[in-house]
Phi, psi and omega in degrees: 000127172310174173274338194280314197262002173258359161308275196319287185324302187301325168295311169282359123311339196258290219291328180291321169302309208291308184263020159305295241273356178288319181293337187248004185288114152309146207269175187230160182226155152252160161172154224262118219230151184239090196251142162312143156088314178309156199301323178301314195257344165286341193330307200274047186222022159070045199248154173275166181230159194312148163101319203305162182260178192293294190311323178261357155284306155317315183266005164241005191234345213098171147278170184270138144326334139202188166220192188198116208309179181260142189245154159074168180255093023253152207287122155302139193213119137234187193238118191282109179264207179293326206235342178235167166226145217239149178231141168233162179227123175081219145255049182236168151297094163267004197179134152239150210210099183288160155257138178325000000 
């Protein structure tokens, strides 16, 4: 075999794999799926919800029932009430949690 016909053979492998693998490429779709339990559908259950700051949490929730100094970089604060725990980075809401 020549250096010219082992070119060709390798150019026509290649071309033969790229439309293999172009012919199986699955076409992509979105779509919006609505689930029990997501973060979308907890919204109404009297919890703060991420981003409010501590001032406007306090003033719609109370005081906490306790707090717990801010711990760690960047500093974590949360705040316990009766039915939730409330976690902040900073003074935002990153995170709500009912208790069991």
């Amino acid at each position: 075999m020549t250096f010219k016909t082992r070119v060709t053979t390798a150019l026509t492998a290649t071309g033969l794999v790229a439309g293999l693998i172009a012919g199986f490429v699955p076409v992509a779709g979105a779509q919006t799926l609505e689930m029990e339990g997501t973060q979308a559908a907890r919204q109404d259950d009297g919890r703060p919800t991420r981003g409010m700051t501590q001032a406007s949490v306090e003033s719609k929730y109370g005081s906490p029932v306790s707090v717990q100094a801010p711990v760690g970089e960047p500093p974590i604060t949360r705040w316990e009430y009766q039915d939730f725990v409330v976690f902040f980075e900073y003074d935002r809401v990153i995170h709500s949690v009912l208790k069991r």
